[in-house]
N, C-alpha and C positions, 0 to 999 in steps of 0.2 A: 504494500500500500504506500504510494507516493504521500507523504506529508504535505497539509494542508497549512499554505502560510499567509494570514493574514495581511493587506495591505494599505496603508492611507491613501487616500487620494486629495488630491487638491482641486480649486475651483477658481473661476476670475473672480476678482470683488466683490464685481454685482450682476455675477450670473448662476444661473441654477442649476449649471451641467459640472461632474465632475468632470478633473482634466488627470492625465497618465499617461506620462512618458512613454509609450509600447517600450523602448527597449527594458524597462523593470521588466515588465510581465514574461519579456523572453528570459532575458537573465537568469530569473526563477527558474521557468518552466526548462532551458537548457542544462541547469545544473540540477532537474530531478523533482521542481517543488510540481504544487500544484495552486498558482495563485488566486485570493480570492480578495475582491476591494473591499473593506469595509464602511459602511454607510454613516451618515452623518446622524445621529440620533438626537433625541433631546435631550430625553431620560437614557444614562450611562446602564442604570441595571437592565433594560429592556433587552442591549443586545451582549448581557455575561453568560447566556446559553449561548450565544452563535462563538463569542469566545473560546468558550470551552471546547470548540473543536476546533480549534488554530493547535497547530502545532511550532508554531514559530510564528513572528510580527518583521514585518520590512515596513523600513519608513524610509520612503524616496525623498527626493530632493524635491525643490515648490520654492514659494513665497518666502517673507522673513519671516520673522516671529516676534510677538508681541513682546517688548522690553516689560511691561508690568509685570508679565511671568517672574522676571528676575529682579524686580523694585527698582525698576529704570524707568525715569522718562524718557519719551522719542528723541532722539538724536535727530541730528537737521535731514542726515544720509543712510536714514531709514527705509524703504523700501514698503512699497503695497505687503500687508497682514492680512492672513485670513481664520479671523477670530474662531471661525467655526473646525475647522485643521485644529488649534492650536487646544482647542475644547476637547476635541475629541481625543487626541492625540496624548494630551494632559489626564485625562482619566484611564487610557488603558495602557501605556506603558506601565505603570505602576503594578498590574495584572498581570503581565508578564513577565515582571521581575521577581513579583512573591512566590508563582507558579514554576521560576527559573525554567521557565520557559524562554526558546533564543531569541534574540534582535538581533540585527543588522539595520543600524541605519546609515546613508549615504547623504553626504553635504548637509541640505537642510538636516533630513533625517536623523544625524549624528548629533544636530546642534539641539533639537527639540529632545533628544534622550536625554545629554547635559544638562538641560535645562530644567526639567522636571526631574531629576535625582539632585537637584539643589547647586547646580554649576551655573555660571556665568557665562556670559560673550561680549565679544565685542560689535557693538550695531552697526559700525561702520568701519571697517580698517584702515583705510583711507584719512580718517580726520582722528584716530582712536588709537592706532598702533603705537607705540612709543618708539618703534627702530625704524629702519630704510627696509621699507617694501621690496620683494619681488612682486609680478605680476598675478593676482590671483584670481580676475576674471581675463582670461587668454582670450583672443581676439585671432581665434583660428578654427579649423575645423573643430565639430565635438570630440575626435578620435584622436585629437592631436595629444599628445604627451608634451605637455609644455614647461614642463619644471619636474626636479627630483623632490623625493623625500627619504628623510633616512629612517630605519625602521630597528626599535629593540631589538634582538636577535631573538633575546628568551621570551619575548609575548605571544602570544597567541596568532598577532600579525604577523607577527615574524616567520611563526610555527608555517604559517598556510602561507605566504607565499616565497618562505624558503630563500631569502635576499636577504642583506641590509641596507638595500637602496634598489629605489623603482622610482621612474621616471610615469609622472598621472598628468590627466588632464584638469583641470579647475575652472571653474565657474562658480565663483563666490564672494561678495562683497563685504560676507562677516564670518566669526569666527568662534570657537569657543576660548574662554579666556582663563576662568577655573574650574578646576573639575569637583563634581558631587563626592562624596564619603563613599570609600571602596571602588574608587576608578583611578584607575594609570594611565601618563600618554605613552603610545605606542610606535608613534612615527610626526618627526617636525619638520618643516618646510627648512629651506635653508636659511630665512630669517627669524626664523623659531616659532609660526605659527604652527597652533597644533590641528596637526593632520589627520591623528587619529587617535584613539583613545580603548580602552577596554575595562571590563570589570573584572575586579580583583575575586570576588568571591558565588561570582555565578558560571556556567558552564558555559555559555556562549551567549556575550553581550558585546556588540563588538561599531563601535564609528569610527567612519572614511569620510575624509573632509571631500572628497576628490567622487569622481561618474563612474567606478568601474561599471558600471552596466554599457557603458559607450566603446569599451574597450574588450568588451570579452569573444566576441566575434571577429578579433581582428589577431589570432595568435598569441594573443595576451595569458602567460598559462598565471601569471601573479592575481587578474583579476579572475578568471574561471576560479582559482585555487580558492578565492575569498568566498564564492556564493558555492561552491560544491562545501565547503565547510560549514556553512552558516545550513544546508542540507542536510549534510550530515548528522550535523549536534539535534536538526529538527525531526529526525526518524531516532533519538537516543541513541547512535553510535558512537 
């Protein structure tokens, strides 16, 4: 039985259709999962029975996220929010984590798990970083590899994709800045923004500041390696 892995989706501001990158859904579906979007509800207990048959949670990339989460106000170079993501998103990670059942989240993704285990970001990197930038929204194809990151050896990153350095693509104007209780970074850009992050005390919780889903198709065996594991841990192996 393929495991069943839960997925957010995102929306325009003020429209009523979800939005989904297709390459998530392959991503998954290539490395074994079997993807399902989950819905925006109002009331959180309505959908802990659909829950309960997730075998794992992906949280794609989207919109920013609302600084009140973290006791900010908006920054000037804040970006469209979509309070209703950030609702939903905010009540069931937390279910996943109790259930230590796996995440993967990717860009957004990674920053909204930080976020909701009690971490920080930066809203804007641009007017908020304190060092000399590299480029973090590339201005290239999506498949391009536009910058390095270096990676723990001993983490779990490191584990899956067997490097200490991989060359990703990036699309992001924010960042996460401190980490929640019982998380580690895993891989840093080369001006030390953090790229990736994981959980010390759960079995597969794992953020990628970077698309691998834009790269897995293209002989990328670092990024297949990340979602065949985030698989794996979601069938219990």
């Amino acid at each position: 039985m393929k495991p069943i892995i839960g997925v957010t989706a995102s929306k325009e501001a003020d429209g009523m259709e979800y939005k989904m990158n297709l390459r998530n859904i392959r991503a998954i579906e290539q490395a074994g999962g079997i993807p399902v979007i989950l819905p925006y509800y109002s009331d959180y207990q309505e959908i802990t029975v659909l829950l309960d048959k997730m075998d794992g949670l992906y949280l794609p990339g989207g919109y920013d996220i609302d600084p009140s989460l973290f006791q900010e106000e908006p920054n000037p170079g804040l970006g469209t929010i979509i309070p209703e993501r950030d609702r939903l998103e905010k009540e069931i990670i937390p279910y996943f984590l109790e259930k230590d059942k796996p995440v993967l989240g990717v860009c957004r993704g990674c920053q909204i798990l930080n976020v909701v285990t009690g971490g920080t970001m930066y809203q804007d990197l641009d007017s908020q970083y304190p060092k000399q930038l590299i480029q973090h929204t590339q201005k290239a194809a999506f498949h391009h590899r536009s910058h390095g990151v270096t990676i723990a050896p001993s983490s779990l990153l490191g584990r899956l994709v067997q490097a200490g350095e991989i060359r990703v693509n990036s699309y992001h104007h924010q960042a996460n800045r401190t980490l929640g209780k019982d998380f580690m970074i895993s891989a840093v850009a080369g001006d030390g923004v953090m790229e990736a992050f994981e959980s010390k005390i759960h079995r597969f919780v794992l953020g990628v500041q970077w698309h691998p889903e834009g790269l897995i198709n293209l002989s990328e065996d670092a990024s297949l390696a990340i979602y065949q594991g985030f698989i794996q841990a979601c069938k219990g192996i």
